[in-house]
mmCIF file as Biopython writes it, N, C-alpha, C and O atoms, coordinates in Angstrom:
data_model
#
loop_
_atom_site.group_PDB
_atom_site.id
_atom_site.type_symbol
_atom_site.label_atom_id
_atom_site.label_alt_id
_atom_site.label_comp_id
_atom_site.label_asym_id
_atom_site.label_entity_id
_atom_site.label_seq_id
_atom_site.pdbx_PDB_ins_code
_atom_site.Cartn_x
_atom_site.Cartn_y
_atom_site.Cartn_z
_atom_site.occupancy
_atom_site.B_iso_or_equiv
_atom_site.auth_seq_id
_atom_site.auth_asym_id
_atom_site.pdbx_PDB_model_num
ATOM 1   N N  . UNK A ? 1  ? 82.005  127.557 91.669  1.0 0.0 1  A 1 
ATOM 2   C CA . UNK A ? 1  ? 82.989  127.141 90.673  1.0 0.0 1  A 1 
ATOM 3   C C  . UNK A ? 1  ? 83.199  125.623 90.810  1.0 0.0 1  A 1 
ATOM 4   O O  . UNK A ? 1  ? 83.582  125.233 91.913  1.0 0.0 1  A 1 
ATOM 5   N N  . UNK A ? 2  ? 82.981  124.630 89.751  1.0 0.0 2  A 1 
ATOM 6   C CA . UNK A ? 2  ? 83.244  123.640 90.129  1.0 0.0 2  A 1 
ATOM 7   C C  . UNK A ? 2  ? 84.999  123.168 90.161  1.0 0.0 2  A 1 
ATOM 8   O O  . UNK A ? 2  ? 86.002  123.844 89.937  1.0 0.0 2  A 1 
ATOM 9   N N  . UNK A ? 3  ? 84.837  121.740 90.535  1.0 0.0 3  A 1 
ATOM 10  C CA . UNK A ? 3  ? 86.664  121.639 90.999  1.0 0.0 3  A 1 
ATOM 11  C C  . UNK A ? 3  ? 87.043  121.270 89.392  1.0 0.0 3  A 1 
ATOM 12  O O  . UNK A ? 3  ? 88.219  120.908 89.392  1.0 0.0 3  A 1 
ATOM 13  N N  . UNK A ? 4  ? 86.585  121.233 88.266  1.0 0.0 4  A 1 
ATOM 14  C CA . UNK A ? 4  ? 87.189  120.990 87.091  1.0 0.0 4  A 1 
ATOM 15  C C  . UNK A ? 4  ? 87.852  122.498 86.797  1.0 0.0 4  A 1 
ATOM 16  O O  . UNK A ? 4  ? 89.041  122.785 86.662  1.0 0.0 4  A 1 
ATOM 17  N N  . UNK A ? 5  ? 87.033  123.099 86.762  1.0 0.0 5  A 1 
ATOM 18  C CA . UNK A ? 5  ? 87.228  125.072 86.326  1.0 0.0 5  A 1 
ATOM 19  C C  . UNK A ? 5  ? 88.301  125.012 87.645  1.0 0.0 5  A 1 
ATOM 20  O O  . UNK A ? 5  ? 89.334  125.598 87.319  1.0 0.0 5  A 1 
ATOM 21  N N  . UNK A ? 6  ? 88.364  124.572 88.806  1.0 0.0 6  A 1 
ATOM 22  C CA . UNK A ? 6  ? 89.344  125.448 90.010  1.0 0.0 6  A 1 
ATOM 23  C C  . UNK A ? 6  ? 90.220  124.995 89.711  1.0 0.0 6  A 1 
ATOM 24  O O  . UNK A ? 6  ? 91.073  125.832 89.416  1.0 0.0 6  A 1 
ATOM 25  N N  . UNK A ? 7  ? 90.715  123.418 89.543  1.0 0.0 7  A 1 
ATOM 26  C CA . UNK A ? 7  ? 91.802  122.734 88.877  1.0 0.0 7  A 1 
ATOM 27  C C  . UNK A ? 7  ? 92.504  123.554 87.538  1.0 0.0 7  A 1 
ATOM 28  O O  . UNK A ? 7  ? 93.666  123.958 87.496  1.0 0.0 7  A 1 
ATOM 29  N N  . UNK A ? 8  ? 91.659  123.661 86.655  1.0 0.0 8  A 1 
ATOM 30  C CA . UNK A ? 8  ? 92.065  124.138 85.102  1.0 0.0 8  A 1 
ATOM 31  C C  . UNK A ? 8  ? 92.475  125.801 85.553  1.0 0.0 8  A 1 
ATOM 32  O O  . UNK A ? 8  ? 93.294  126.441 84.894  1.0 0.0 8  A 1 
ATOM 33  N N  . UNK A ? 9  ? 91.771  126.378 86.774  1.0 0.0 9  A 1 
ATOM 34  C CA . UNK A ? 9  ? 92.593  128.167 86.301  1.0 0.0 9  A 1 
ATOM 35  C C  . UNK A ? 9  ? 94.261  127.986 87.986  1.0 0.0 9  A 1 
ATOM 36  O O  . UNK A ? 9  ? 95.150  128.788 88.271  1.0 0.0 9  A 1 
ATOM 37  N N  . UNK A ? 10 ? 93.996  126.911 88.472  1.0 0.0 10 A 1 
ATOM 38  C CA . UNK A ? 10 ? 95.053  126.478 88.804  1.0 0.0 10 A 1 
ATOM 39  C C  . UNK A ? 10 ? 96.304  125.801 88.026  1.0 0.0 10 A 1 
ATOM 40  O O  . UNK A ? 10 ? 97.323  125.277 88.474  1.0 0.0 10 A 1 
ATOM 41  N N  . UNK A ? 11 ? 95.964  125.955 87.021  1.0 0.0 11 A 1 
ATOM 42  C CA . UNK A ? 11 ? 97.043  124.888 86.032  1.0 0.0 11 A 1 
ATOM 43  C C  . UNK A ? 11 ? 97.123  123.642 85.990  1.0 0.0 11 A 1 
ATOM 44  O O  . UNK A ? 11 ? 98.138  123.111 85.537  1.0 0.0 11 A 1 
ATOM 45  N N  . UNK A ? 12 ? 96.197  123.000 86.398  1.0 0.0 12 A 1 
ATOM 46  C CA . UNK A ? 12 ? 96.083  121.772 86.347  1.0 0.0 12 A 1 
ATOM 47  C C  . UNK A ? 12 ? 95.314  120.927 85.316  1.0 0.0 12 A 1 
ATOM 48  O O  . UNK A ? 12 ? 94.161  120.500 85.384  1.0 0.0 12 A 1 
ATOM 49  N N  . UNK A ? 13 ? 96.224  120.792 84.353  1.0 0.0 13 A 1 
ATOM 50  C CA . UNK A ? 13 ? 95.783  120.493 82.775  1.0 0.0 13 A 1 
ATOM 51  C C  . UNK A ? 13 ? 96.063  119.226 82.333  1.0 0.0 13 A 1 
ATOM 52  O O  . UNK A ? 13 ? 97.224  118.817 82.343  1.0 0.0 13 A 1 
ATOM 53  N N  . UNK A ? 14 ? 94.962  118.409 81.866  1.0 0.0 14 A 1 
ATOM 54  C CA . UNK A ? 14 ? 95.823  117.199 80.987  1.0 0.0 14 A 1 
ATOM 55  C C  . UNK A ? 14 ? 96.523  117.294 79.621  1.0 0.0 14 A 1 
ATOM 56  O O  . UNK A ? 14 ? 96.394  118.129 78.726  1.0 0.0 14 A 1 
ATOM 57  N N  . UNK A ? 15 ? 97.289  116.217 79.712  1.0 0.0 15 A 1 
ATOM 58  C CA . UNK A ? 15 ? 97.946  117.356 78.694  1.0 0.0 15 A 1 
ATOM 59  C C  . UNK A ? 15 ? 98.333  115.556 78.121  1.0 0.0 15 A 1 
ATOM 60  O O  . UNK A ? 15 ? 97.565  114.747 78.641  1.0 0.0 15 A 1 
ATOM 61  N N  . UNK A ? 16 ? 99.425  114.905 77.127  1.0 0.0 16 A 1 
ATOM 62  C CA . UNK A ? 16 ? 99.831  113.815 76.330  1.0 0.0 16 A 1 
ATOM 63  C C  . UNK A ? 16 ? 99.895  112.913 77.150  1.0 0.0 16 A 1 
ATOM 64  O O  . UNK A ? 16 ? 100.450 113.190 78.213  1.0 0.0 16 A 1 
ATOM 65  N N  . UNK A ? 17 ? 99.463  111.798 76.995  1.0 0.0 17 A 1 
ATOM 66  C CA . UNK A ? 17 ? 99.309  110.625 77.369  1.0 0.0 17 A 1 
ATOM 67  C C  . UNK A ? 17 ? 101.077 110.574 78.145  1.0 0.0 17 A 1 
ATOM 68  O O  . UNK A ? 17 ? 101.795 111.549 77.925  1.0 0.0 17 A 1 
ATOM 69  N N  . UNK A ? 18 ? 101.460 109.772 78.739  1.0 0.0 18 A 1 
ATOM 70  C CA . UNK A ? 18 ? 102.376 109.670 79.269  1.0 0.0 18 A 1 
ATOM 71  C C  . UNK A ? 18 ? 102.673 107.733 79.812  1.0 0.0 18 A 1 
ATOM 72  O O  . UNK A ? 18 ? 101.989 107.405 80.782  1.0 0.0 18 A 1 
ATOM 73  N N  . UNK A ? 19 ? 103.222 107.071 79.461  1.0 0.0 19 A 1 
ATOM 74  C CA . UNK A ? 19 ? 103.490 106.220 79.251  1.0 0.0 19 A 1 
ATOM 75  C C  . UNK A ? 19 ? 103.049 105.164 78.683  1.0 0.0 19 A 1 
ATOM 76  O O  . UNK A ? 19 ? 103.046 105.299 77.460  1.0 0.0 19 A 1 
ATOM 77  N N  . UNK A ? 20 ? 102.641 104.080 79.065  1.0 0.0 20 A 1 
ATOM 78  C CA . UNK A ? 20 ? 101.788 102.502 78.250  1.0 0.0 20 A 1 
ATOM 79  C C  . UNK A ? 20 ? 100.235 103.217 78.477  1.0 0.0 20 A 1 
ATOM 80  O O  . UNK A ? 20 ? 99.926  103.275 79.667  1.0 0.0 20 A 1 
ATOM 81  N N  . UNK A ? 21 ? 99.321  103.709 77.624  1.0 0.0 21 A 1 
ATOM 82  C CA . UNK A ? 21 ? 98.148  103.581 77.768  1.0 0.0 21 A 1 
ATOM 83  C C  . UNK A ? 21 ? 97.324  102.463 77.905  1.0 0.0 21 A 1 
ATOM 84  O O  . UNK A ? 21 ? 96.226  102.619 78.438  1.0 0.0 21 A 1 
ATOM 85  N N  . UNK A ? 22 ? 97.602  101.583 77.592  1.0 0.0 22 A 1 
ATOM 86  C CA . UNK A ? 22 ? 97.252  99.955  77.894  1.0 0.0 22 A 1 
ATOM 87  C C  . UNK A ? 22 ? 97.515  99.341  79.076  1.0 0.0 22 A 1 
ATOM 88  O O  . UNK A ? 22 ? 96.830  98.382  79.431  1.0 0.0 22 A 1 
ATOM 89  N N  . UNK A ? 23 ? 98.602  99.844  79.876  1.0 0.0 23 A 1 
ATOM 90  C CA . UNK A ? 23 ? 99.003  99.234  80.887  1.0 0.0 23 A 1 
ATOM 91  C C  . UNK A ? 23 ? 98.156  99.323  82.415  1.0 0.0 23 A 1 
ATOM 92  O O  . UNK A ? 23 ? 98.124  100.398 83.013  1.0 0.0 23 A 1 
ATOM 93  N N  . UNK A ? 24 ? 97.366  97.878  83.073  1.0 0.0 24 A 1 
ATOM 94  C CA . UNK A ? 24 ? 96.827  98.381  83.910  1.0 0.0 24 A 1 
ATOM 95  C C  . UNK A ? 24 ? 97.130  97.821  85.349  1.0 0.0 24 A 1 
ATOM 96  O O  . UNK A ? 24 ? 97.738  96.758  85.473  1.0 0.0 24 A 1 
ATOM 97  N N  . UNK A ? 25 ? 96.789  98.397  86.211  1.0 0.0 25 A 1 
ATOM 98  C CA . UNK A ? 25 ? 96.826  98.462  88.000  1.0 0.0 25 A 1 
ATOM 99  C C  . UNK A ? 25 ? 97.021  97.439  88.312  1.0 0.0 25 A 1 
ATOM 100 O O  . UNK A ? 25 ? 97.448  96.656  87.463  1.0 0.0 25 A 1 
ATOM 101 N N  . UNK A ? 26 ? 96.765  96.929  89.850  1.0 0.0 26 A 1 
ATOM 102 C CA . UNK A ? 26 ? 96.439  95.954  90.259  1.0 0.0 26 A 1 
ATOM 103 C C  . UNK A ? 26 ? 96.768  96.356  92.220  1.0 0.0 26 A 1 
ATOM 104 O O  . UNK A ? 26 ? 97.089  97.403  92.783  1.0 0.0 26 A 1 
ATOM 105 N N  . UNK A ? 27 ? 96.529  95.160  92.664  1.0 0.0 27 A 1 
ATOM 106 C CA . UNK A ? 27 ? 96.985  95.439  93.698  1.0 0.0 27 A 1 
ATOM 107 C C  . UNK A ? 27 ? 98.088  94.056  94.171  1.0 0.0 27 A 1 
ATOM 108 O O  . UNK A ? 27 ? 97.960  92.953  93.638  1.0 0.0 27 A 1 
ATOM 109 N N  . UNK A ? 28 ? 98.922  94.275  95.009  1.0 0.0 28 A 1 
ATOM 110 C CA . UNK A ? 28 ? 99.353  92.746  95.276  1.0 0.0 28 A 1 
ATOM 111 C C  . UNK A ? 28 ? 99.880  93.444  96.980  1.0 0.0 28 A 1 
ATOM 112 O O  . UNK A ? 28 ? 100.132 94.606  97.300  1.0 0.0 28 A 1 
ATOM 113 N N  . UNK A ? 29 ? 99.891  92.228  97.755  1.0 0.0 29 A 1 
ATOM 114 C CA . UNK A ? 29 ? 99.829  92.209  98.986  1.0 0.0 29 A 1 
ATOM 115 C C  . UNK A ? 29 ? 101.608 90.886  98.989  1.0 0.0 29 A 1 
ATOM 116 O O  . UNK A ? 29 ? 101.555 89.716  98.610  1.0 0.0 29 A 1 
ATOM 117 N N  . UNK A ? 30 ? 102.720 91.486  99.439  1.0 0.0 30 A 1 
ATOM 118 C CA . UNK A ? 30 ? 103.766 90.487  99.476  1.0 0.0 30 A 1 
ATOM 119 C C  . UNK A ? 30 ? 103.935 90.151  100.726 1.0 0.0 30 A 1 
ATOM 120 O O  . UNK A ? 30 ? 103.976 91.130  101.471 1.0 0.0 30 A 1 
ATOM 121 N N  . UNK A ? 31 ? 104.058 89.062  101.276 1.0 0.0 31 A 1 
ATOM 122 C CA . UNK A ? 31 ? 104.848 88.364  102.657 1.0 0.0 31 A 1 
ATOM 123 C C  . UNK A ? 31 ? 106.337 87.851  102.991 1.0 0.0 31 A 1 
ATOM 124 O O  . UNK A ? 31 ? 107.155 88.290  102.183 1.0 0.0 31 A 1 
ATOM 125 N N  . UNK A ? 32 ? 106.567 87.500  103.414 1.0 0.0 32 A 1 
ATOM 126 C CA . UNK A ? 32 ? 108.046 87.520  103.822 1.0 0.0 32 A 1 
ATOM 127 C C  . UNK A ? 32 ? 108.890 86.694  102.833 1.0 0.0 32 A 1 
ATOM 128 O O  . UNK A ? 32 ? 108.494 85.535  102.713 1.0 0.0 32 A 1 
ATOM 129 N N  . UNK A ? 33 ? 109.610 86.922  102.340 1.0 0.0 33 A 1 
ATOM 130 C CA . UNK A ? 33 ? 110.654 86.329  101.214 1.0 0.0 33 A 1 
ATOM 131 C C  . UNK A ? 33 ? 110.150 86.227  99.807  1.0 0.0 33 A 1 
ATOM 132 O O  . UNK A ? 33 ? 110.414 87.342  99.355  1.0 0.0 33 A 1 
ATOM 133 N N  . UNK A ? 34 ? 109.635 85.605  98.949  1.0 0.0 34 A 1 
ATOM 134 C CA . UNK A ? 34 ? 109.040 85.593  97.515  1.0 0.0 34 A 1 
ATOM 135 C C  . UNK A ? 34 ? 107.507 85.809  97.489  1.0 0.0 34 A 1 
ATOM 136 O O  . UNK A ? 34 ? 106.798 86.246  96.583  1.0 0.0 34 A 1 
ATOM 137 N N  . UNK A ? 35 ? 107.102 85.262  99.085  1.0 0.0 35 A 1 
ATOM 138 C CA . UNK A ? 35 ? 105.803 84.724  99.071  1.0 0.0 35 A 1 
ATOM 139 C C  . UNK A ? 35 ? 104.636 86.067  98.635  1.0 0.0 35 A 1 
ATOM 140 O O  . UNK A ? 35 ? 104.538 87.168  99.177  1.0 0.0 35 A 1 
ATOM 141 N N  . UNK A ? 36 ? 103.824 85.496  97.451  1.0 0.0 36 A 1 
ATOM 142 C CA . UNK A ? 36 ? 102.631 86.424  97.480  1.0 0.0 36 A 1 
ATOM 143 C C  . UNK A ? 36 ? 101.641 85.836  98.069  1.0 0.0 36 A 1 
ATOM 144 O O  . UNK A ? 36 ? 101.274 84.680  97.858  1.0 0.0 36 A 1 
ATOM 145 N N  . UNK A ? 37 ? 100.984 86.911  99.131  1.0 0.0 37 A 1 
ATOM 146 C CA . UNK A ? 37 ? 99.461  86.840  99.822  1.0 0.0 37 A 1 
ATOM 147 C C  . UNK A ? 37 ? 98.059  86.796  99.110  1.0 0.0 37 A 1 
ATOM 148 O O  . UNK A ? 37 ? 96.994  86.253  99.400  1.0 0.0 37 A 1 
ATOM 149 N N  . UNK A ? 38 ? 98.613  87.831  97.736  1.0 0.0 38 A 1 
ATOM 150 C CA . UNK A ? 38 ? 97.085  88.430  97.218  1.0 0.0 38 A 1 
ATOM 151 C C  . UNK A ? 38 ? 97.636  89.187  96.172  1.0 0.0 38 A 1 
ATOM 152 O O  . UNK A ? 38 ? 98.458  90.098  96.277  1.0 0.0 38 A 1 
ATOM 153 N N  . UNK A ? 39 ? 96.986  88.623  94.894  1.0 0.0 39 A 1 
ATOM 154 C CA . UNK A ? 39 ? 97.202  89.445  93.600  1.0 0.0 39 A 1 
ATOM 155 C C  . UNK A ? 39 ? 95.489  90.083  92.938  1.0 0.0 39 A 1 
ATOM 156 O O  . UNK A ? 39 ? 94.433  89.486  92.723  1.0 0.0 39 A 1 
ATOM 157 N N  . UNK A ? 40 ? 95.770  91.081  92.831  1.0 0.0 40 A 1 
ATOM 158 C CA . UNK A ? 40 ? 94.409  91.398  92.166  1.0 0.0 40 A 1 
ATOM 159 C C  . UNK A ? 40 ? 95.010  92.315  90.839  1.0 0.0 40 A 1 
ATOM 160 O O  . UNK A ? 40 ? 95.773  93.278  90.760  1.0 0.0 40 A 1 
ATOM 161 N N  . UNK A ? 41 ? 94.513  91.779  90.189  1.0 0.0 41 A 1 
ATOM 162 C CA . UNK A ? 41 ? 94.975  92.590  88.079  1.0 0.0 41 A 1 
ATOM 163 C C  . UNK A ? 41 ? 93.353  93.068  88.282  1.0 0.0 41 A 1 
ATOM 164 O O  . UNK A ? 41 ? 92.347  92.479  88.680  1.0 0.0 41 A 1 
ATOM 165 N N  . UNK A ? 42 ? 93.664  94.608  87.740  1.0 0.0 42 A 1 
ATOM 166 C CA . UNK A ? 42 ? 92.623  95.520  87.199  1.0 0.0 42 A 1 
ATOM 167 C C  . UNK A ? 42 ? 92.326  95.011  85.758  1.0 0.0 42 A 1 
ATOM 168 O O  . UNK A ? 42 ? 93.247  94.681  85.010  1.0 0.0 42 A 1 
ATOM 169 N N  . UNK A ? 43 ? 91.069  94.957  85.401  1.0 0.0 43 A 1 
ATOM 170 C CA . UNK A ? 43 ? 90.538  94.106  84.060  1.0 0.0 43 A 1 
ATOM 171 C C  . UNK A ? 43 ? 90.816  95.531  83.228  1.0 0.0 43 A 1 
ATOM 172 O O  . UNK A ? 43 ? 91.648  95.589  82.322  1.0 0.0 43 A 1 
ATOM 173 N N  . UNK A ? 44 ? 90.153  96.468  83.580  1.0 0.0 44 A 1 
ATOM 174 C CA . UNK A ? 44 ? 90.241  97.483  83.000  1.0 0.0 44 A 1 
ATOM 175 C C  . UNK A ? 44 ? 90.109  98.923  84.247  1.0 0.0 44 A 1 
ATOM 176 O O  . UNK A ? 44 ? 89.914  98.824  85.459  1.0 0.0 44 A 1 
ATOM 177 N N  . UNK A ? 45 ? 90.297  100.199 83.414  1.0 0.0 45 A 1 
ATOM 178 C CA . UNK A ? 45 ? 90.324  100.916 84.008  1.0 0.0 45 A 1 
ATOM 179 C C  . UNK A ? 45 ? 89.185  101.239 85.019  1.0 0.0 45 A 1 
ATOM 180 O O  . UNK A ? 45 ? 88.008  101.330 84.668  1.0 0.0 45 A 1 
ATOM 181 N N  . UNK A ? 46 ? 89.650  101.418 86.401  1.0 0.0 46 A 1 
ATOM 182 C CA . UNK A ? 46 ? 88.615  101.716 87.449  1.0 0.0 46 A 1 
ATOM 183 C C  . UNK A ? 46 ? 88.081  100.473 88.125  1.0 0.0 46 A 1 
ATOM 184 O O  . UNK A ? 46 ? 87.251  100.395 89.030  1.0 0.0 46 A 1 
ATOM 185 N N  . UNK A ? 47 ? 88.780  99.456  87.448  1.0 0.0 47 A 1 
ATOM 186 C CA . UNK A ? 47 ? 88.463  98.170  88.315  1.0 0.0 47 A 1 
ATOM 187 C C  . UNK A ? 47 ? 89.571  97.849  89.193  1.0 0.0 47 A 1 
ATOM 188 O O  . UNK A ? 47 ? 90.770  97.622  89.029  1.0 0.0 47 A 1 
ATOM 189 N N  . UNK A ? 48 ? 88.558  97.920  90.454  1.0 0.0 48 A 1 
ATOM 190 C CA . UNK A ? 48 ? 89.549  97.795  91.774  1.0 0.0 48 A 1 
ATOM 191 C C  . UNK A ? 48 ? 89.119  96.995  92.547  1.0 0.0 48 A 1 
ATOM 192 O O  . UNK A ? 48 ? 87.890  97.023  92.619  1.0 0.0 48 A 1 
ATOM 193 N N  . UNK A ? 49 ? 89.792  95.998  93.415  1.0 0.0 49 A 1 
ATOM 194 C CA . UNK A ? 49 ? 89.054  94.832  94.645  1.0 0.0 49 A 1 
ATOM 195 C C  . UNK A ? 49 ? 88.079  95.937  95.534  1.0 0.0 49 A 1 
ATOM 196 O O  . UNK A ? 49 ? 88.021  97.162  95.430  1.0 0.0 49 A 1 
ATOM 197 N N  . UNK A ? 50 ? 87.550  95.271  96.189  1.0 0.0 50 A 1 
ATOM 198 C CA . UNK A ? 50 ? 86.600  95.142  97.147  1.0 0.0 50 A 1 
ATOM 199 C C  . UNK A ? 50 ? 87.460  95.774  98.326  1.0 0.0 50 A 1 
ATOM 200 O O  . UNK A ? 50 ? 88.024  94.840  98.896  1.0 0.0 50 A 1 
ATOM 201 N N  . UNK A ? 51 ? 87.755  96.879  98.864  1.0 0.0 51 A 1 
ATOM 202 C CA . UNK A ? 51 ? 88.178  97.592  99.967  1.0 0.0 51 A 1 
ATOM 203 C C  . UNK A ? 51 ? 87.760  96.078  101.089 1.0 0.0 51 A 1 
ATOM 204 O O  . UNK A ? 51 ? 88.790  95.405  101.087 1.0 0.0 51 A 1 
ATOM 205 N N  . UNK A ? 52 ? 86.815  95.454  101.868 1.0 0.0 52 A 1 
ATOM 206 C CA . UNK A ? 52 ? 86.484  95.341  102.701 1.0 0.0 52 A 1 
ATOM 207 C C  . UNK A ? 52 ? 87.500  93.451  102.489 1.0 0.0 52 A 1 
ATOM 208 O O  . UNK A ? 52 ? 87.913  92.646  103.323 1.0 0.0 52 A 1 
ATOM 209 N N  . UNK A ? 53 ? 87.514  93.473  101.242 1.0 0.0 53 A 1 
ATOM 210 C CA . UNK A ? 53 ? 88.745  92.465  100.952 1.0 0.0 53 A 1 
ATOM 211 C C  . UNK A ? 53 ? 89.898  92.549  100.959 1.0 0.0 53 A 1 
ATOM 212 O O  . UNK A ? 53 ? 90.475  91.472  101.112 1.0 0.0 53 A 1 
ATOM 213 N N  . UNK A ? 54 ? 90.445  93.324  100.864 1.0 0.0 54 A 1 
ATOM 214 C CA . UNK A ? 54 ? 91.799  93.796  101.032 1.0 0.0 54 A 1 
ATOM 215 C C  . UNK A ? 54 ? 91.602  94.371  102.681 1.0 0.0 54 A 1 
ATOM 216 O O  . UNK A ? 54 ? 92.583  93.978  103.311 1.0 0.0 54 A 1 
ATOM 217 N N  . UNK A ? 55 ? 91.155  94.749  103.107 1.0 0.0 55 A 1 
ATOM 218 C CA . UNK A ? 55 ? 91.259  95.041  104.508 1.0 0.0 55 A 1 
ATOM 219 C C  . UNK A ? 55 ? 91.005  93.357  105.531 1.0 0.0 55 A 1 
ATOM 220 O O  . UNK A ? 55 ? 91.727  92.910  106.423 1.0 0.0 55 A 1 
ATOM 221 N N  . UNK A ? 56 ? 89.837  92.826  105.000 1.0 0.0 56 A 1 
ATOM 222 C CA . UNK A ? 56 ? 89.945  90.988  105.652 1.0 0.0 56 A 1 
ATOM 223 C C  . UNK A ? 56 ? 91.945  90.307  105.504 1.0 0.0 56 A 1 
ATOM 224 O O  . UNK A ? 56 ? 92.816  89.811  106.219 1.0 0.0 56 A 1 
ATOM 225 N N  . UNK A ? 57 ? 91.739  90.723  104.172 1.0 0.0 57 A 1 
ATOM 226 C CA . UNK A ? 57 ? 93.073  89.824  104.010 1.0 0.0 57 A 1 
ATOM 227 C C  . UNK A ? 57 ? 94.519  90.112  104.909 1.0 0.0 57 A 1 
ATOM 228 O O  . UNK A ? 57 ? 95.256  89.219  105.328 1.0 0.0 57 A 1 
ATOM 229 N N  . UNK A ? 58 ? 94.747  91.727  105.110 1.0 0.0 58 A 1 
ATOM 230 C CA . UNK A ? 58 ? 95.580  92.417  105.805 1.0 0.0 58 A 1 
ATOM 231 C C  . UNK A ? 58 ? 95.061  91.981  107.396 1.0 0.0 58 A 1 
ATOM 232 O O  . UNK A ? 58 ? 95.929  91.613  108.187 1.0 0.0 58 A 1 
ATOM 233 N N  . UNK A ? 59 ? 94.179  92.014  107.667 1.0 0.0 59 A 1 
ATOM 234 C CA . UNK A ? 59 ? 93.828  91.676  109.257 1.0 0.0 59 A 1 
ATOM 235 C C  . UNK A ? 59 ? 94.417  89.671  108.831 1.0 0.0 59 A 1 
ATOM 236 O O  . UNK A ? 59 ? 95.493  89.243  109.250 1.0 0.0 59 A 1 
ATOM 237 N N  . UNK A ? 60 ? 93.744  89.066  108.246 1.0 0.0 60 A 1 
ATOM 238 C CA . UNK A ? 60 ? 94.429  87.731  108.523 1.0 0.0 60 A 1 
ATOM 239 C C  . UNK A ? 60 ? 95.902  87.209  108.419 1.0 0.0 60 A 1 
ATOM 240 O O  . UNK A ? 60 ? 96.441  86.237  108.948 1.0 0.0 60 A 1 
ATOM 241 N N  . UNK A ? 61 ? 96.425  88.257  107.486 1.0 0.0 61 A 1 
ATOM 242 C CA . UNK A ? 61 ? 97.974  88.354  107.631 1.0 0.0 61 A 1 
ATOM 243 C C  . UNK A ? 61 ? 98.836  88.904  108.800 1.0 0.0 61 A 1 
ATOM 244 O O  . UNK A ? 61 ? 99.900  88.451  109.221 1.0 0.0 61 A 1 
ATOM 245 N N  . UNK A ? 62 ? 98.089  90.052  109.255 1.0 0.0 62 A 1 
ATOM 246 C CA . UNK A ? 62 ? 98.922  90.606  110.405 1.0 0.0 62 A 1 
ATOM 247 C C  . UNK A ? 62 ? 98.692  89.469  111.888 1.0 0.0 62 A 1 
ATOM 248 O O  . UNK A ? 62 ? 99.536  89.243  112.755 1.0 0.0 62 A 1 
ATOM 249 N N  . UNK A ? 63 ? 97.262  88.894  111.795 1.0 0.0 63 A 1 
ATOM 250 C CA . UNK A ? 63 ? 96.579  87.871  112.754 1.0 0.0 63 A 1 
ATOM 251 C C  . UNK A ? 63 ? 97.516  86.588  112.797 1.0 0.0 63 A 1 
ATOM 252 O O  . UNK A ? 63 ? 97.555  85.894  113.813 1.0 0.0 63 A 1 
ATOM 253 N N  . UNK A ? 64 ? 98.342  86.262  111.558 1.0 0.0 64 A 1 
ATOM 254 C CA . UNK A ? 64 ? 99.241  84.937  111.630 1.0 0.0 64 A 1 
ATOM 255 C C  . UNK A ? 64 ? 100.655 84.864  112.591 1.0 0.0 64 A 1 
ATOM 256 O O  . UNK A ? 64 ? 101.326 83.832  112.626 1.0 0.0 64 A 1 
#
């Protein structure tokens, strides 16, 4: 059975859009008081940084 069919006879249905369909992700990394470390805006859907970048950046922040 694949996990679409196990999901769907579990009830797990999409069903109406649910808020800004336009509206997209990002990631941001904040430091102490206003300061931002790292902004990344998703261009579009499924665009996400580089895991091995966001993990550099968190090691040089925790390293300061």
């Amino acid at each position: 059975m694949t996990s679409l069919v196990g999901a769907a006879l579990a009830g797990h249905m999409s069903t109406a859009i649910q808020g800004d369909s336009k509206a997209q992700g990002g990631v941001l990394i904040a430091g102490p008081g206003d300061r931002i470390d790292y902004l990344y805006r998703n261009s579009e859907a499924g665009d996400y940084p580089e895991t091995e970048t966001l993990l550099s950046k968190v090691a040089e922040l925790s390293a300061a």
